[in-house]
N, C-alpha and C positions, 0 to 999 in steps of 0.2 A: 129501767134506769135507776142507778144508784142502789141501797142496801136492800130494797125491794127485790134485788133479783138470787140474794144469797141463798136462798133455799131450794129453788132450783137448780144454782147452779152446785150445789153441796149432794143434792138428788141424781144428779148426773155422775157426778164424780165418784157416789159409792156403788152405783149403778155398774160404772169401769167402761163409761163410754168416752169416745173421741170430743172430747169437750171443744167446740171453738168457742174462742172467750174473748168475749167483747164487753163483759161488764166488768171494766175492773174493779168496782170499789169491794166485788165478793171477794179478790184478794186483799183490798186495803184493808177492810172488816176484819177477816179470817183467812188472811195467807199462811198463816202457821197450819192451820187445820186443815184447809181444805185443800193443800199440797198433799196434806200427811193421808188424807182420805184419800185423795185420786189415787197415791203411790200403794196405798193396801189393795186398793181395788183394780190394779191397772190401768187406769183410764188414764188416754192421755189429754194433755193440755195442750191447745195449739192458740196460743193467743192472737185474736184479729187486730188488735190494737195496730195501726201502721209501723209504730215503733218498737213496740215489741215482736211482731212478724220478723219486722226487720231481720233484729237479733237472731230469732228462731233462725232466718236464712242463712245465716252469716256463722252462725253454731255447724259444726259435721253433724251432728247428732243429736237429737234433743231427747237421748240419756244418755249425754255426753257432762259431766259437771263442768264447769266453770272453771276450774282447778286441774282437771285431766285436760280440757279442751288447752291450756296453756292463755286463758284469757287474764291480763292486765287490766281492763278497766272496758266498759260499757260506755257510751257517750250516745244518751238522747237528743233528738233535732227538736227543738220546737219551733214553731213558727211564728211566736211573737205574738200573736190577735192582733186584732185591729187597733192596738194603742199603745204598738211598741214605738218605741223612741219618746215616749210621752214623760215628763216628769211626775212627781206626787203630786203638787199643786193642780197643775191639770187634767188628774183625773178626778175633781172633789164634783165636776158635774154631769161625769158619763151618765148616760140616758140608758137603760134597757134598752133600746132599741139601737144605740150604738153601740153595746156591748154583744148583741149577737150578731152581728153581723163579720162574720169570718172574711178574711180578707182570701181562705184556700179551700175552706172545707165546708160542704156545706153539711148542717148539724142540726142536733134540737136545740132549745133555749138553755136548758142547763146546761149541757156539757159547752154549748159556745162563751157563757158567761162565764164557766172555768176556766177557757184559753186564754180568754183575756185578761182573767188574775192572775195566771200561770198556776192555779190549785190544778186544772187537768195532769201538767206535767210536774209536781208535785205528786200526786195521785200515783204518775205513772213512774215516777224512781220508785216509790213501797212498791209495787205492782214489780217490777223488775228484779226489785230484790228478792220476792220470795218465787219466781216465776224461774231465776235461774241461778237462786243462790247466792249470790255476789254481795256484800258488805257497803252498805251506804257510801262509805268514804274510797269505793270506787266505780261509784256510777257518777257520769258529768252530766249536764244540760249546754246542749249552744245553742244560742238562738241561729235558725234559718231560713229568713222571711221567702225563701223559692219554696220551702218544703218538697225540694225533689231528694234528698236524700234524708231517707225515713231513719236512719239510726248509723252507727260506726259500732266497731269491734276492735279493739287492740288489744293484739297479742304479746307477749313477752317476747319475739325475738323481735321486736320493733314492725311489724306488720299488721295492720290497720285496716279491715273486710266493709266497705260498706253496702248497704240496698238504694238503689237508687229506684227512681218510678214517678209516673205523673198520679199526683193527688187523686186518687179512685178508690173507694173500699172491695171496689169488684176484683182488685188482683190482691189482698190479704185474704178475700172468702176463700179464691181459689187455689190458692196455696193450702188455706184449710181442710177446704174441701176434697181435694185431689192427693192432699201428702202421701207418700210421698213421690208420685209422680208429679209432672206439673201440666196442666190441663190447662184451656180456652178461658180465658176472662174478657174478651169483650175490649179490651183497656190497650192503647194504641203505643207503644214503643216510644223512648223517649230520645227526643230529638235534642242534645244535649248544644248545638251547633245553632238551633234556631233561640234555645233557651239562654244563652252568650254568659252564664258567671251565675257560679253560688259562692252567698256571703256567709260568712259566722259570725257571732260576736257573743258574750256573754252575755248572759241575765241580768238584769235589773234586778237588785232585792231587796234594794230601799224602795223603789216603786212600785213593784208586786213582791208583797212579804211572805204570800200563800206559800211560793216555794220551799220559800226558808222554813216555814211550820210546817211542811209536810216531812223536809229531812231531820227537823226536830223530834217530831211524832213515830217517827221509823225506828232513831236511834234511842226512844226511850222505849218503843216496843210494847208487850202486853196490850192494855185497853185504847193507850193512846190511837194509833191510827185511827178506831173507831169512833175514838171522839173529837177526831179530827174532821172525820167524812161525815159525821151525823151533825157536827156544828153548822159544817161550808153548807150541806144541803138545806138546811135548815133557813140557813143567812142569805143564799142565791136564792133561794122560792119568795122568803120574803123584799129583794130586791129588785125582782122580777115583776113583783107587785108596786113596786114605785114606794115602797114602805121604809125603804133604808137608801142609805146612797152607797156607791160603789163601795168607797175604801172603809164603811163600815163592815163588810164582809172581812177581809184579813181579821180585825177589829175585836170582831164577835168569836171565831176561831179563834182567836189565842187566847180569849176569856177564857173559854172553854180549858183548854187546854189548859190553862194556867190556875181555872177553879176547881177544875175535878182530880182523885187521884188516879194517878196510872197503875192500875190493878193486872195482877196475873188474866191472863183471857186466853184459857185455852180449852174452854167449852163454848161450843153454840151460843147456853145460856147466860154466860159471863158477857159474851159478845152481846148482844142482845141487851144487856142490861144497860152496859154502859153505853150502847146509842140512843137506848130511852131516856139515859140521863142527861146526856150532851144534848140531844132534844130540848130537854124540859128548860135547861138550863141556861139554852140560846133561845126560845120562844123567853122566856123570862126579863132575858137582856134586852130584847128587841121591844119587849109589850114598854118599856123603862125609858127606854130613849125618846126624848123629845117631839120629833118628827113624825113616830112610829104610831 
């Protein structure tokens, strides 16, 4: 979980093997890089992420670009966590133990406590963008508290591909698994007649800010993302611990973000350096605050 998993997944990739990739923050870290490494070495990338499978599905070809495919704009689903519709006010006493609890998926502690700031789907616009090319300012977010349709695709002549499916990670393994045939998962056809209506609506970004600083962090590029993924992880472990309250997580990321500089990162070691420092620099913040 989390930047923990970059070096394997960077070992695989010069390796030039069929990567299924479920850790994204090795692209948040180092999506410059470890694109650039998979594409010397052959290896492909088949992301399990639900939403970005999606994509994969909805793509002819995945070494098809984004640009030859005739795509317009990416739109990820999220599903809101458990505290969508909530205002700021009322999130100042979410508990840990409210905050993992997925209203669709079940999860570990971090990555649930992400859904519920919207930093996951944060995470997963950087992860999109270097996964299939595509420019921040055309990747969307809807929220879709059914979570049966995992991502959209719109195309320039006004046609719109999505993946629909019930909440199971056993049909994205098997997509990975099988590509590109499509092979048994287990995961039961979806009953769209018994399921009666899916909603969309916008993001909240006065209420969950993570978003907002993930697409900040993208479009400055270089070290940021990683000092963005090395703050939130830092600020979720210690909130998990009852040490901080919810909306000090956004809080602490945008310190971050706002204290250190965004440096060229296009080595391993530059990467590297600057999540030691977003580290240090949100344990720092956190040891400061009153509560903590």
């Amino acid at each position: 979980v989390g930047a923990a998993g970059l070096s394997s997944t960077l070992a695989a990739a010069r390796a030039g093997k069929r990567l299924l990739l479920a850790n994204k923050e090795s692209l948040v870290l180092a999506g410059e890089l470890l694109t650039r490494e998979a594409a010397a070495a052959g290896a492909a990338i088949i992301p399990i992420d639900s939403e970005h499978n999606a994509i994969f599905q909805c793509l002819r070809s995945r070494d098809a670009s984004v640009e030859g495919a005739g795509v317009r704009r990416i739109l990820l689903t999220a599903s809101g966590g458990p505290f969508r519709g909530r205002s700021r006010a009322e999130l100042e006493a979410v508990t840990p133990a409210q905050a993992v609890a997925h209203p669709k998926w079940s999860m570990g502690p971090k990555i649930s406590v992400d859904s519920a700031t919207l930093m996951n789907k944060g995470l997963e616009v950087i992860e999109a963008h270097h996964l299939f090319g595509v420019p921040g300012a055309r990747i969307d977010v809807l929220v879709h508290p059914q979570s049966l349709v995992h991502s959209l695709v719109e195309f320039i002549d006004g046609s719109t591909l999505a993946q629909l499916g019930l909440p199971d990670m056993r049909t994205t393994l098997a997509v990975g698994l099988g590509w590109p045939r499509r092979i048994e998962s287990g995961v039961a056809g979806l009953d769209l007649l018994a399921q009666g209506r899916l909603d969309f609506e916008a993001p909240d970004l006065d209420a969950f800010p993570c978003l907002r600083l993930a697409w900040q962090a993208m479009e400055a590029g270089g070290s940021a993302p990683a000092i963005l993924n090395a703050a939130n992880e830092v600020a979720v472990s210690a909130f998990l611990q009852g040490r901080i309250g919810f909306l000090s997580i956004p809080a602490l990321v945008e310190h971050a973000l706002s204290t250190l500089p965004h440096m060229a990162a296009d080595t391993l070691d530059a990467l590297l350096a600057a999540d030691a420092r977003s580290r240090q620099v949100t344990s720092t913040a956190i040891a400061r605050l009153p509560h903590a």
